[in-house]
C-alpha atoms as an extended CHARMM CRD file, in Angstrom:
* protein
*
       275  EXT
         1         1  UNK       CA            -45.1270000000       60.7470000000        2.9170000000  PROA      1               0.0000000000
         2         2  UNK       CA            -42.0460000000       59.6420000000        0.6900000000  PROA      2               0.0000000000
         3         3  UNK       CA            -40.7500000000       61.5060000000       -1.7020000000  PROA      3               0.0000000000
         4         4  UNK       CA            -41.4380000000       61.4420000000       -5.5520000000  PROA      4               0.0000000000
         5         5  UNK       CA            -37.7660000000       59.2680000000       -6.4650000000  PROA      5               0.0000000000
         6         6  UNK       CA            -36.1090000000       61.2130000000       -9.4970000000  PROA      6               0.0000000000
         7         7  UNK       CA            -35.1400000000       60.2700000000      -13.0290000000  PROA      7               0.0000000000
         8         8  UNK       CA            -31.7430000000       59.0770000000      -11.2840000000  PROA      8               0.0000000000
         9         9  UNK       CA            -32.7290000000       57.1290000000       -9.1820000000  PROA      9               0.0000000000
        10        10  UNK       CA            -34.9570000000       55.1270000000      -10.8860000000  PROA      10              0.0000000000
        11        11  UNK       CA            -32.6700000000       54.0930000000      -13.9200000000  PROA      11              0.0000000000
        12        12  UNK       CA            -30.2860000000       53.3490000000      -11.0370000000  PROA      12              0.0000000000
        13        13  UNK       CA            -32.8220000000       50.5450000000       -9.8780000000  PROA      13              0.0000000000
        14        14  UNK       CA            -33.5280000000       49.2140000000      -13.0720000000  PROA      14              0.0000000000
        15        15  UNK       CA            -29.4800000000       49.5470000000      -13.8490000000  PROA      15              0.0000000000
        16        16  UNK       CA            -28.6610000000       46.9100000000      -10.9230000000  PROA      16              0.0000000000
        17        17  UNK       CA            -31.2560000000       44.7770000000      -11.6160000000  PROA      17              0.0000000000
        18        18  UNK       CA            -29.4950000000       44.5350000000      -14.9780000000  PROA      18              0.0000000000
        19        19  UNK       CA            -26.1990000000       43.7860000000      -13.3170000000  PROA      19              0.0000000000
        20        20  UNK       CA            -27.6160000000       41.0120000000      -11.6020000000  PROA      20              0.0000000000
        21        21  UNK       CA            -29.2940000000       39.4150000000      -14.5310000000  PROA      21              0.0000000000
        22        22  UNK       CA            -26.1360000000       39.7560000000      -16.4920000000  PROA      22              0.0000000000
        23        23  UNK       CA            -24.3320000000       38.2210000000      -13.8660000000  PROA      23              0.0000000000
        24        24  UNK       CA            -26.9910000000       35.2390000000      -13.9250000000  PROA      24              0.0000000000
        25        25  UNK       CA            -26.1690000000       35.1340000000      -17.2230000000  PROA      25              0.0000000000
        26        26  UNK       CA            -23.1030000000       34.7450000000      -17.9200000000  PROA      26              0.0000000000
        27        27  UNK       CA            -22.3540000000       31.7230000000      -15.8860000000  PROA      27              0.0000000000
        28        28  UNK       CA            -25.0440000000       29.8910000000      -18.2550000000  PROA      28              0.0000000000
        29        29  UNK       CA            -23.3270000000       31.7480000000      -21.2300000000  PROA      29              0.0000000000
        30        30  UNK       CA            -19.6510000000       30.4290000000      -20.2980000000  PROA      30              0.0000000000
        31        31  UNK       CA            -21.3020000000       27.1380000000      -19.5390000000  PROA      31              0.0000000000
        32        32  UNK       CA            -23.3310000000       27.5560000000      -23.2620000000  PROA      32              0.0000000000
        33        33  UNK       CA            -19.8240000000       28.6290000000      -24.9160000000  PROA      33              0.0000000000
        34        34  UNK       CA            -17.9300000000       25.7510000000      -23.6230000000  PROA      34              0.0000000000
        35        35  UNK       CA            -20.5380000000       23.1550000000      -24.5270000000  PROA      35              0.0000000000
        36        36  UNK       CA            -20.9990000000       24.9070000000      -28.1480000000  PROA      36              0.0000000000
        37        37  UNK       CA            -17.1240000000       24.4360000000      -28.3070000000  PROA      37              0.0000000000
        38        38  UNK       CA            -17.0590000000       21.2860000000      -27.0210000000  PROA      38              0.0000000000
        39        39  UNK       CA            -19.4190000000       20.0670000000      -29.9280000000  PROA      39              0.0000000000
        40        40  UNK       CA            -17.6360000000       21.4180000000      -32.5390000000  PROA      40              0.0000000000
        41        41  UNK       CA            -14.3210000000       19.7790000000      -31.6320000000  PROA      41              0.0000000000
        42        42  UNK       CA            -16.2680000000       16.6540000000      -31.4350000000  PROA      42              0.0000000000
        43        43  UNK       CA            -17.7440000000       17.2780000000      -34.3540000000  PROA      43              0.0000000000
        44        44  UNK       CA            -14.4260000000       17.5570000000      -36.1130000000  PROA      44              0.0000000000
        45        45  UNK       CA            -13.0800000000       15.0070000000      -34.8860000000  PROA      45              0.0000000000
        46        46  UNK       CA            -15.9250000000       12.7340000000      -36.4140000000  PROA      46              0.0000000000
        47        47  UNK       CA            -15.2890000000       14.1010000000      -39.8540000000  PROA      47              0.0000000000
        48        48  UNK       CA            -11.7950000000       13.6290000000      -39.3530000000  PROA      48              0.0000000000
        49        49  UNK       CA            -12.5970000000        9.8240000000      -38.2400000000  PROA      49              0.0000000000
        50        50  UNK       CA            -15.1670000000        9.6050000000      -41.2120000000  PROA      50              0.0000000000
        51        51  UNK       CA            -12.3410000000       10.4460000000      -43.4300000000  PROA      51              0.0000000000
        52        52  UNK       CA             -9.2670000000        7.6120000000      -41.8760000000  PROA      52              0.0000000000
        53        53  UNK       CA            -12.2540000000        5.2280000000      -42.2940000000  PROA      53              0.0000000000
        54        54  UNK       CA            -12.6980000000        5.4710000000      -45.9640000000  PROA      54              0.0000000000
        55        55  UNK       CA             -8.6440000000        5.7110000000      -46.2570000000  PROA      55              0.0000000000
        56        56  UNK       CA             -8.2890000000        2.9330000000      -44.3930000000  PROA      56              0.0000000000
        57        57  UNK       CA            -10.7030000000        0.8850000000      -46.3280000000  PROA      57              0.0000000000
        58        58  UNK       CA             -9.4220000000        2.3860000000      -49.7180000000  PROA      58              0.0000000000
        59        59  UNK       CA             -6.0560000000        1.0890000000      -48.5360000000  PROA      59              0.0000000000
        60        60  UNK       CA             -7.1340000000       -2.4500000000      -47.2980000000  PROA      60              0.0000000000
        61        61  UNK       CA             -8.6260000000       -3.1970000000      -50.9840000000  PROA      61              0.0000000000
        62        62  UNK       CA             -5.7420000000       -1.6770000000      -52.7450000000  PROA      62              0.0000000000
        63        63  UNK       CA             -3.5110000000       -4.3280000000      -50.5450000000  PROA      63              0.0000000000
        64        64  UNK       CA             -5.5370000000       -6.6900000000      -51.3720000000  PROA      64              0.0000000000
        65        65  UNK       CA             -5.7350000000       -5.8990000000      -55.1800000000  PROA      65              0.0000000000
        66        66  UNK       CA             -1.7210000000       -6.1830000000      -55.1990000000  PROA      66              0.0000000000
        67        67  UNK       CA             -2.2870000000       -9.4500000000      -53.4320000000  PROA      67              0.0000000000
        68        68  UNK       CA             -4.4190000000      -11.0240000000      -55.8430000000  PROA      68              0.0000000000
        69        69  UNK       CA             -1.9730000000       -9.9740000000      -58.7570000000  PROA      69              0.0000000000
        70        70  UNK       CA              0.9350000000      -11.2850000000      -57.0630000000  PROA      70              0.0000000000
        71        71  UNK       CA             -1.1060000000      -14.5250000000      -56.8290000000  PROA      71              0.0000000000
        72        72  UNK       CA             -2.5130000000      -14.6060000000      -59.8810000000  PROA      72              0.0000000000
        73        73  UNK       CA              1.2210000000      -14.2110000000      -61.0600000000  PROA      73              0.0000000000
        74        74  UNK       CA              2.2200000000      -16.8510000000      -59.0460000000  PROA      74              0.0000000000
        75        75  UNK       CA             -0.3680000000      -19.1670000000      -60.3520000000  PROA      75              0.0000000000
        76        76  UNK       CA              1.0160000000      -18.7830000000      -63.8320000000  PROA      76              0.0000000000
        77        77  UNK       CA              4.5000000000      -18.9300000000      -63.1640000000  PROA      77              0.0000000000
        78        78  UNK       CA              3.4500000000      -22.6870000000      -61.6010000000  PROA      78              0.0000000000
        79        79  UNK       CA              2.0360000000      -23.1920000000      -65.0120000000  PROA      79              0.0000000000
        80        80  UNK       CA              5.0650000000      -22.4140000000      -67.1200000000  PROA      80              0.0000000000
        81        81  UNK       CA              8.0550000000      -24.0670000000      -64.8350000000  PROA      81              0.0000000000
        82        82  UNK       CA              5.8440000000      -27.3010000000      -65.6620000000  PROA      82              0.0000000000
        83        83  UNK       CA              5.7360000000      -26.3130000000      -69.3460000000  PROA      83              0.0000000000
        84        84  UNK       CA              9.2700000000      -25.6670000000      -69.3570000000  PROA      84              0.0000000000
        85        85  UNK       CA              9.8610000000      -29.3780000000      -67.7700000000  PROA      85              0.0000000000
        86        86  UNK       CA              7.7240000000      -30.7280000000      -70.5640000000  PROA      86              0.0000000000
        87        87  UNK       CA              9.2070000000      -28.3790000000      -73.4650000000  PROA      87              0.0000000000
        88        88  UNK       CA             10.6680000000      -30.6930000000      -76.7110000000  PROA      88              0.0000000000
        89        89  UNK       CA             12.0700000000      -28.1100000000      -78.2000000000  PROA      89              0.0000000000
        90        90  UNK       CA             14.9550000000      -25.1210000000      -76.9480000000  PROA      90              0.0000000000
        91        91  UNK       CA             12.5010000000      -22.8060000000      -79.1200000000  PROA      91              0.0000000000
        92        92  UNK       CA              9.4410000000      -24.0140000000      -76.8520000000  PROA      92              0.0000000000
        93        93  UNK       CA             11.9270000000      -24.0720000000      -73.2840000000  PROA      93              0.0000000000
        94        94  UNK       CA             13.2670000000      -20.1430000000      -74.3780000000  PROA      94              0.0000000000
        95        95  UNK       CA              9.5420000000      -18.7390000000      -74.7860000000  PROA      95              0.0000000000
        96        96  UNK       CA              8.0780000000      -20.4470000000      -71.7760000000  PROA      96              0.0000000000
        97        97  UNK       CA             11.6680000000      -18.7130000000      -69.7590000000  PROA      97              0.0000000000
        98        98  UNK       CA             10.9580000000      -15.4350000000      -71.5020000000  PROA      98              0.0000000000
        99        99  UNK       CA              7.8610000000      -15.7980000000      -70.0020000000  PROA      99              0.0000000000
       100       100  UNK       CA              8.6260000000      -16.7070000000      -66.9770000000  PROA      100             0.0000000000
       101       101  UNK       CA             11.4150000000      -13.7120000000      -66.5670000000  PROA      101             0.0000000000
       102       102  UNK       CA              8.4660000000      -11.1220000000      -67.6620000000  PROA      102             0.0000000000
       103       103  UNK       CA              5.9950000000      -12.5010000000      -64.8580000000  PROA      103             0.0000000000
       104       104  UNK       CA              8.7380000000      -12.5530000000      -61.7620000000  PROA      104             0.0000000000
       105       105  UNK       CA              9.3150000000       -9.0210000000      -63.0870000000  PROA      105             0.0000000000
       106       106  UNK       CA              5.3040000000       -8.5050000000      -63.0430000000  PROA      106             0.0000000000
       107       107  UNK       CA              5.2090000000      -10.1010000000      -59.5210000000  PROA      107             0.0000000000
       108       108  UNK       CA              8.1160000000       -8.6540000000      -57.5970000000  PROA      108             0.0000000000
       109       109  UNK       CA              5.7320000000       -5.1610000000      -58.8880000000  PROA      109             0.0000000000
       110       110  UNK       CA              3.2160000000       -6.3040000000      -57.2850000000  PROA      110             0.0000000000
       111       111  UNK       CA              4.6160000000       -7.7020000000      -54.1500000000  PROA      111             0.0000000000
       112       112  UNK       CA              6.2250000000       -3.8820000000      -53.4160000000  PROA      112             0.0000000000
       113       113  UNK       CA              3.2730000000       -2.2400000000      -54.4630000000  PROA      113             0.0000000000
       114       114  UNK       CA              1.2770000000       -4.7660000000      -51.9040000000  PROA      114             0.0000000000
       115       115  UNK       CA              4.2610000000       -4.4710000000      -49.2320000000  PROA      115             0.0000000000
       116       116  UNK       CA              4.0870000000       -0.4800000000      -49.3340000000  PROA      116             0.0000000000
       117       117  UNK       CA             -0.2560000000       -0.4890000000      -49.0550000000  PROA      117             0.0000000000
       118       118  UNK       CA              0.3140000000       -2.8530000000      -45.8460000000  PROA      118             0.0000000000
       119       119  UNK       CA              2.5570000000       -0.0660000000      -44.3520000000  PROA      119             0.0000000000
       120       120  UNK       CA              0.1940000000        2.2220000000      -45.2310000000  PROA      120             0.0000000000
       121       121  UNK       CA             -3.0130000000        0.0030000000      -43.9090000000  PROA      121             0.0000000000
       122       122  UNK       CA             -0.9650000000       -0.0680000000      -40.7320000000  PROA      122             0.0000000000
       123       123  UNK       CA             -0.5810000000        3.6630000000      -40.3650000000  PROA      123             0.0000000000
       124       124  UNK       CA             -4.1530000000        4.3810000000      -41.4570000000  PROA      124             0.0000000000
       125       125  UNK       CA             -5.2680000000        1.6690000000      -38.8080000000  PROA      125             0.0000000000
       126       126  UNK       CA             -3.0550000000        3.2440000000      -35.9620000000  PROA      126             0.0000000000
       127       127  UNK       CA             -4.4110000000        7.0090000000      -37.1480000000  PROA      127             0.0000000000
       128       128  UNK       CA             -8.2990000000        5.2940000000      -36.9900000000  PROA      128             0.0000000000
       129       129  UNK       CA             -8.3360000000        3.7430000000      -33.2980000000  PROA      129             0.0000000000
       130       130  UNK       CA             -6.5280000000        6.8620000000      -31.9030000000  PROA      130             0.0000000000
       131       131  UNK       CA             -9.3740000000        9.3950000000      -33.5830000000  PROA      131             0.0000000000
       132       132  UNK       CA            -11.6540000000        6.4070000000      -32.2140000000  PROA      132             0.0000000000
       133       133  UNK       CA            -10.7660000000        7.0150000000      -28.5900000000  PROA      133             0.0000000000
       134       134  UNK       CA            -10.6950000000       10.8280000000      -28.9700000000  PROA      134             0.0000000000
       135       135  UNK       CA            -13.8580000000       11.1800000000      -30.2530000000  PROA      135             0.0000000000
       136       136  UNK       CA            -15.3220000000        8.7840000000      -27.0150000000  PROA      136             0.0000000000
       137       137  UNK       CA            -12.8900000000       11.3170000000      -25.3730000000  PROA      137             0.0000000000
       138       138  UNK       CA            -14.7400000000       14.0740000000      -26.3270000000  PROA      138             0.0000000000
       139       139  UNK       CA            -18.1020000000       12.7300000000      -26.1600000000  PROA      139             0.0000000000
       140       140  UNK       CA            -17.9370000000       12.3820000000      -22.5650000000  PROA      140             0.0000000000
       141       141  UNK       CA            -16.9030000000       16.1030000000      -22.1100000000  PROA      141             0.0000000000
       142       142  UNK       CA            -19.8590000000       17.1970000000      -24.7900000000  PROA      142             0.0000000000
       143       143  UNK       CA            -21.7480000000       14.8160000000      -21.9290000000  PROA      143             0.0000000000
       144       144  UNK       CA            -20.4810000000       16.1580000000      -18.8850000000  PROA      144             0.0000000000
       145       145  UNK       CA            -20.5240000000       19.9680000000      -20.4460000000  PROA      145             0.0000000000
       146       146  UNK       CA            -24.0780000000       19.5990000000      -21.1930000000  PROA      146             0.0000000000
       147       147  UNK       CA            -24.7250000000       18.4170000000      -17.5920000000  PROA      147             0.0000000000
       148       148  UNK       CA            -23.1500000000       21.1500000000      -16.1170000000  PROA      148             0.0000000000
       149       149  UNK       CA            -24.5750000000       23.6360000000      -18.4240000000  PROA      149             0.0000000000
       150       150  UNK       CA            -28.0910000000       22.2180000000      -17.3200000000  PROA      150             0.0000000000
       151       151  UNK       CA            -26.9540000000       22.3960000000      -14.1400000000  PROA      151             0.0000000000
       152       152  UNK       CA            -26.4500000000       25.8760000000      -14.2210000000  PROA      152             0.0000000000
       153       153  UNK       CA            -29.5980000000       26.8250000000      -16.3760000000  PROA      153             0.0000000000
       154       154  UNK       CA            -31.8800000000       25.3570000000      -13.2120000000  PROA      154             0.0000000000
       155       155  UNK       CA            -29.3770000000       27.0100000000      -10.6130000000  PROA      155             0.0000000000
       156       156  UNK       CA            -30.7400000000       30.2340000000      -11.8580000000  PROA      156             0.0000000000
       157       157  UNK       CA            -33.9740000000       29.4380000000      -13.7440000000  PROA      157             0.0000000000
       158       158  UNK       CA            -35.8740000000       30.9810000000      -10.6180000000  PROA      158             0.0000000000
       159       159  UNK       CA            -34.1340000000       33.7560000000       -9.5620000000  PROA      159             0.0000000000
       160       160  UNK       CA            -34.0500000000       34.9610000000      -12.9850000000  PROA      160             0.0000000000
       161       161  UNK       CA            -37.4650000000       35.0280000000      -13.5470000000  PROA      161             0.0000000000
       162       162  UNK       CA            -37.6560000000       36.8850000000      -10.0850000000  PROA      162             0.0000000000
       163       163  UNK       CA            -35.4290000000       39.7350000000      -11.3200000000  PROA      163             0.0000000000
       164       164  UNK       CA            -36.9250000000       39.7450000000      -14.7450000000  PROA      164             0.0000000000
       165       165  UNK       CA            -40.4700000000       40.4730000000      -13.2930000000  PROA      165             0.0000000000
       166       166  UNK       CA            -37.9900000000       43.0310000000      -11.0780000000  PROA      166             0.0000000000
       167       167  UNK       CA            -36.7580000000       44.5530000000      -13.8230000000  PROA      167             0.0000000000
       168       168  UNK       CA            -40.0830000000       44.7710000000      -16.0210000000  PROA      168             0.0000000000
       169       169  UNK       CA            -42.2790000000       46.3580000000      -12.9480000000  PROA      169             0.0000000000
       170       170  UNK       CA            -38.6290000000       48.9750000000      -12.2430000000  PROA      170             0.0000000000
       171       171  UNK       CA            -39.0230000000       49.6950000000      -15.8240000000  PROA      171             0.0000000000
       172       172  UNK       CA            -42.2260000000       50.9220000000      -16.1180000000  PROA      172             0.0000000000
       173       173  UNK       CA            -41.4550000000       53.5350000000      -13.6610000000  PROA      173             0.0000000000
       174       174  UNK       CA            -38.7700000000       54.6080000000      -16.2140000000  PROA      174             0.0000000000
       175       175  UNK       CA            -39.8520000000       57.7730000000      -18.6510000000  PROA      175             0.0000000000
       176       176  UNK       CA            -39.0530000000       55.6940000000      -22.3120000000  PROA      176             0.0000000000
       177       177  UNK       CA            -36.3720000000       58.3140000000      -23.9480000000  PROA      177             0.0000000000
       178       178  UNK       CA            -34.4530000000       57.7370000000      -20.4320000000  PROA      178             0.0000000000
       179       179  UNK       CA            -34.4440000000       53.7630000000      -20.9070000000  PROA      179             0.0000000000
       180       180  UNK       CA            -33.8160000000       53.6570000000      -23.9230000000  PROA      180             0.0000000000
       181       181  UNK       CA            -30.6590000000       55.7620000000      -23.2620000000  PROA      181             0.0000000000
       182       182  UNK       CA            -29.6860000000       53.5120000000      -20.6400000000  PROA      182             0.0000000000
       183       183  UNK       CA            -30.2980000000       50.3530000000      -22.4750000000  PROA      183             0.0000000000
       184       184  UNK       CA            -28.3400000000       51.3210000000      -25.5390000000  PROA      184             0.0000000000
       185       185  UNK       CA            -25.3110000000       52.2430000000      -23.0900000000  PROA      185             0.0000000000
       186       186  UNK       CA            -25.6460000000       49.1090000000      -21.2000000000  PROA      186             0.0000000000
       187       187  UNK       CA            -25.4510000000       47.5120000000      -24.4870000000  PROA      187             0.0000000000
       188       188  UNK       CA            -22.3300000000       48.9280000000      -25.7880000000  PROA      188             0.0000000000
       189       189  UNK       CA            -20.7240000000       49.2400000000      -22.1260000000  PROA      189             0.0000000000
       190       190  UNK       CA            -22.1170000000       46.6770000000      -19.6920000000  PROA      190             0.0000000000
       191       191  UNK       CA            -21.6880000000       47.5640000000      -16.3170000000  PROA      191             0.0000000000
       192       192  UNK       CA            -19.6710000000       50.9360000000      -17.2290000000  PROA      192             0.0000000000
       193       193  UNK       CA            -23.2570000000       52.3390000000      -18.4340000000  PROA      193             0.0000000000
       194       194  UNK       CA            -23.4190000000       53.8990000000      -14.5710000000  PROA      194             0.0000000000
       195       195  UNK       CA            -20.5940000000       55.3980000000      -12.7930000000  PROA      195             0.0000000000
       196       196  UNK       CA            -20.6140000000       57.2680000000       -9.0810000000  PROA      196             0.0000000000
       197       197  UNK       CA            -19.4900000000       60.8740000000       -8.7240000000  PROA      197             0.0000000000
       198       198  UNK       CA            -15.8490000000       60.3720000000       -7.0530000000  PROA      198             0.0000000000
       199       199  UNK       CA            -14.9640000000       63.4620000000       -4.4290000000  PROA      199             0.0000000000
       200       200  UNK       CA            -11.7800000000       64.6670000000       -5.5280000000  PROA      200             0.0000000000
       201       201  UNK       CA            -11.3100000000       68.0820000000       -3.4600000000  PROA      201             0.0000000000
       202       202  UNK       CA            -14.4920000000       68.3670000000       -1.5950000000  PROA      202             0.0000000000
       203       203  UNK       CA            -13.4290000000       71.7430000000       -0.0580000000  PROA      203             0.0000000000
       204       204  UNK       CA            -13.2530000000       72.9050000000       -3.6760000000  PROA      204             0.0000000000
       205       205  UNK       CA            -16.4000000000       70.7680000000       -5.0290000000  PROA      205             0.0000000000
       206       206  UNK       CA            -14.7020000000       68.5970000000       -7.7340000000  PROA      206             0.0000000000
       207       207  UNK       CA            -15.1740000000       65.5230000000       -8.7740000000  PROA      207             0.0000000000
       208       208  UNK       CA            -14.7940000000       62.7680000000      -11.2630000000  PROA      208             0.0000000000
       209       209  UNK       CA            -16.4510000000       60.1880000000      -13.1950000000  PROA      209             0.0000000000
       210       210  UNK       CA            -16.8670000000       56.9310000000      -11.2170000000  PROA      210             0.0000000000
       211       211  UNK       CA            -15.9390000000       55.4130000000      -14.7980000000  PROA      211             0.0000000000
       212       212  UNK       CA            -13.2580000000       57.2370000000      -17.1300000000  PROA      212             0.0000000000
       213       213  UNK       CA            -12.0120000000       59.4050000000      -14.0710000000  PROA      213             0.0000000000
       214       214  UNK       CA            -12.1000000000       62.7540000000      -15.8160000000  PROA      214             0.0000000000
       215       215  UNK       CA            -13.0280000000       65.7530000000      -14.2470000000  PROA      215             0.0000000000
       216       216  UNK       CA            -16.8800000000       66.7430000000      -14.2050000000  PROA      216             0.0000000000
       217       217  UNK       CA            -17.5700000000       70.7210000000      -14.2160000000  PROA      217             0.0000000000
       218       218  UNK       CA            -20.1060000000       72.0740000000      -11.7460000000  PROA      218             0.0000000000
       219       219  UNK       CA            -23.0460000000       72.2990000000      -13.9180000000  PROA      219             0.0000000000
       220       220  UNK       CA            -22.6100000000       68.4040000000      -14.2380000000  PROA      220             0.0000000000
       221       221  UNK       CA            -22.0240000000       67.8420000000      -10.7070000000  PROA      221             0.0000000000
       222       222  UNK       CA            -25.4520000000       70.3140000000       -9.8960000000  PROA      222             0.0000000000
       223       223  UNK       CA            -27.3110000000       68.2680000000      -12.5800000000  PROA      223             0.0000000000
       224       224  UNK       CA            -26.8590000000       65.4420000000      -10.8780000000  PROA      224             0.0000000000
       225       225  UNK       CA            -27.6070000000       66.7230000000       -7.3330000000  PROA      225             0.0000000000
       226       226  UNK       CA            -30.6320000000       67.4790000000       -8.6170000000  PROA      226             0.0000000000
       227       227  UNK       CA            -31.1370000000       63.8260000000       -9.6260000000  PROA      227             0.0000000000
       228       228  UNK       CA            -31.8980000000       64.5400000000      -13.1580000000  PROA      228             0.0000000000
       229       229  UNK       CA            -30.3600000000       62.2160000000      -15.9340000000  PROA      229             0.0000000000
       230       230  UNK       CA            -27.1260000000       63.1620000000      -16.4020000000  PROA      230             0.0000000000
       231       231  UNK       CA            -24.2550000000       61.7670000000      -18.8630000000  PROA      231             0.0000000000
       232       232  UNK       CA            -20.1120000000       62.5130000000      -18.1240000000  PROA      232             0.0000000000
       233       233  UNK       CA            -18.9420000000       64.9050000000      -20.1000000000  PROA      233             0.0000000000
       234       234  UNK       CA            -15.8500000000       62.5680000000      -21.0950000000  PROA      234             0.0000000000
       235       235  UNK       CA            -17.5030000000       58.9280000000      -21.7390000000  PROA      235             0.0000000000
       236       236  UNK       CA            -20.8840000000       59.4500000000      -22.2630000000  PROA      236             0.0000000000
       237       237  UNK       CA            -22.0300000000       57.1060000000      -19.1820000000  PROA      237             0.0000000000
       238       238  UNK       CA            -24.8570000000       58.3980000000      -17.0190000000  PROA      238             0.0000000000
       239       239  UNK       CA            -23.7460000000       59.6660000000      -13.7040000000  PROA      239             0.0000000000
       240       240  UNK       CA            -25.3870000000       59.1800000000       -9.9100000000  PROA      240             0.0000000000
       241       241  UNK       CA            -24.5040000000       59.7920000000       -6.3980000000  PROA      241             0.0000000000
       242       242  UNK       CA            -25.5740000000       57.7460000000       -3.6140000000  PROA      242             0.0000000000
       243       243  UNK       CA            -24.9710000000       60.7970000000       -1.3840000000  PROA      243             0.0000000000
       244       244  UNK       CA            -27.0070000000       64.2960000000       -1.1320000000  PROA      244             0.0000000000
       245       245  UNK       CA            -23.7340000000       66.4830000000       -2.7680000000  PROA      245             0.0000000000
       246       246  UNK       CA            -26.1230000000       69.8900000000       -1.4800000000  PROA      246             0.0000000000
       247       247  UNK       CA            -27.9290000000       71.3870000000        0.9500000000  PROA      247             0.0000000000
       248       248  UNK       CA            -31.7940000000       71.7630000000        0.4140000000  PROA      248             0.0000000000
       249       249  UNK       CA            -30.8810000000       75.2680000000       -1.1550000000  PROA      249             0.0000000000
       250       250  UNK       CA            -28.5720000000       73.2480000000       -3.9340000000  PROA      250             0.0000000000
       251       251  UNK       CA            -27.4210000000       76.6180000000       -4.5880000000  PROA      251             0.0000000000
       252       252  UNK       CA            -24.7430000000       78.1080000000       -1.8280000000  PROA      252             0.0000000000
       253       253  UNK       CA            -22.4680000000       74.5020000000       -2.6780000000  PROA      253             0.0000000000
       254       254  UNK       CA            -22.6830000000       73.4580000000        0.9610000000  PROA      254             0.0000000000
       255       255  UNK       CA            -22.5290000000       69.7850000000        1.0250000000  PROA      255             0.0000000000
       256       256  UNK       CA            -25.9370000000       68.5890000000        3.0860000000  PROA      256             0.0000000000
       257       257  UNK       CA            -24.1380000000       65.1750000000        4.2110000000  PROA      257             0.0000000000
       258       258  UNK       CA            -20.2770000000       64.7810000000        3.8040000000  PROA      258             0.0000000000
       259       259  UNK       CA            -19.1770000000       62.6640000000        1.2500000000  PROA      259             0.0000000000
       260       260  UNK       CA            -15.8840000000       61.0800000000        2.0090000000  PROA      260             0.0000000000
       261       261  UNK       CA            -12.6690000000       62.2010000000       -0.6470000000  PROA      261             0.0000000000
       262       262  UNK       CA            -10.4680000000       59.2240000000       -2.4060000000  PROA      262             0.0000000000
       263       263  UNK       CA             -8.2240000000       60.2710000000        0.3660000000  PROA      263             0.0000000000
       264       264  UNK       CA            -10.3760000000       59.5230000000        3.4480000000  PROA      264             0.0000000000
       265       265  UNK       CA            -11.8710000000       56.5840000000        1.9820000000  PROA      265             0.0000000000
       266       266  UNK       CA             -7.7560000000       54.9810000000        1.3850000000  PROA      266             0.0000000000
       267       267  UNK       CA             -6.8660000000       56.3900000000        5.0440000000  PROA      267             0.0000000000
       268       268  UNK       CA            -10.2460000000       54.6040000000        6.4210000000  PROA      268             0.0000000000
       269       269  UNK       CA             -9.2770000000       51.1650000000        4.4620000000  PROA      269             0.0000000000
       270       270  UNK       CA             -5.1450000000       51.7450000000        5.7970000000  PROA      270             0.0000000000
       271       271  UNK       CA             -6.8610000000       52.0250000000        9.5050000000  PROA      271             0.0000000000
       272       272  UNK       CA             -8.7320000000       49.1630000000        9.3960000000  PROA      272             0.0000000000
       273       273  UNK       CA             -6.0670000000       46.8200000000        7.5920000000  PROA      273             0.0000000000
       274       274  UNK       CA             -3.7990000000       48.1990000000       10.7540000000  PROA      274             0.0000000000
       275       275  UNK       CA             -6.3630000000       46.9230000000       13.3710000000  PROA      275             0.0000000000
């Protein structure tokens, strides 16, 4: 018959199942974040364009209002040259050139004033069709993001729903104080919620936390031998080992099945690289 698994070993289950979803996850999420971005640049842009539009139309009627003043100057400076031609008197020829100096005045205004909107129509005009293309620009990235990111969604739409059934059924083996300890630390630390005992002298039974790498004392190091739910010391994470650290006594400190030191495990990598 198999033996009753311990408190350990159990959150350990549910922990990598939780790995995996997150990993799941986040390729949708980066997909989700780039698409949300994408959108809102777009979406900038259009306000942006919205804004040159009503410039540019501001500017084209202001052009035009100079326009029609110049003409309408024009008009009446036609008027008086004939007057002039047909003036009997010098008091009648002096008024209608009075005039006539007042309007040129009047018109030459209004022929800058008309010149400078024009420059300004043709800037607003360039700024419009360039903010025209960029925001076709960017629509076909919103279009392609979106693609991808529902690309990605039914990638991983099944096995998701595999590993949340996984996780729900693992969970329920779980006591609730104990995974609700673990889900608050996978919260705040993601995948540093669990960390392996690390040998460091196994002659002289220390070790370290898998995740901040401070020492553990022996108590720790028994707790979790005995596969009960154990947190470092140092960072708070809960601790396992995928190794039996004791004999079935647990008490004398013999290991029951060696566990291989930082050392050993470098050595063993250095060997292999060399073959």
């Amino acid at each position: 018959m198999t033996a009753a698994m311990n408190e350990t070993s159990k959150l350990l289950r549910v922990f990598r199942v939780d790995q995996q979803l997150r990993g799941l996850r986040s390729r949708v999420d980066a997909a989700e974040r780039f698409l949300e971005e994408q959108r809102r640049l777009h979406a900038e842009l259009e306000t942006k364009l919205t804004a040159a539009s009503a410039q540019l139309k501001q500017l084209r009627a202001t052009a035009a209002g100079h326009e029609g003043e110049a003409q309408r100057v024009e008009a009446r400076l036609g008027v008086l040259r004939e007057q002039m031609n047909s003036a009997k008197t010098n008091k009648e020829y002096t008024a209608f050139l009075n005039e006539v100096n007042n309007l040129k005045g009047v018109k030459d205004a209004a022929e800058k004033q008309q010149l400078e909107a024009m420059e300004k129509t043709d800037s607003a005009e360039k700024l419009a069709a360039e903010l025209t293309a960029s925001v076709a620009d960017r629509a076909a990235i919103v279009e392609r993001a979106q693609r991808d990111r529902d690309e990605k969604r039914a990638e991983v739409r099944d096995r998701l729903s595999e590993l949340q059934s996984q996780r729900t059924s693992l969970a329920a083996e779980v006591a609730a104080d104990a995974l609700r300890v673990l889900e608050d630390l996978i919260r705040r630390h993601g995948d540093d919620a669990m960390a392996p005992l690390e040998v460091l002298d196994l002659r002289a039974h220390e070790y370290s936390c898998g995740s901040c790498m401070m020492s553990l004392p022996a108590e720790v190091v028994m707790s979790v031998s005995r596969g009960r739910m154990t947190r470092c010391v140092s960072c708070s994470c809960l601790l396992f080992s995928e190794t039996e650290l004791f004999g079935k006594d647990g008490e004398n400190g013999k290991p029951a099945k060696k566990p291989r030191s930082r050392k050993a495990k470098a050595k063993a990598e250095d060997d292999s690289d060399d073959a």
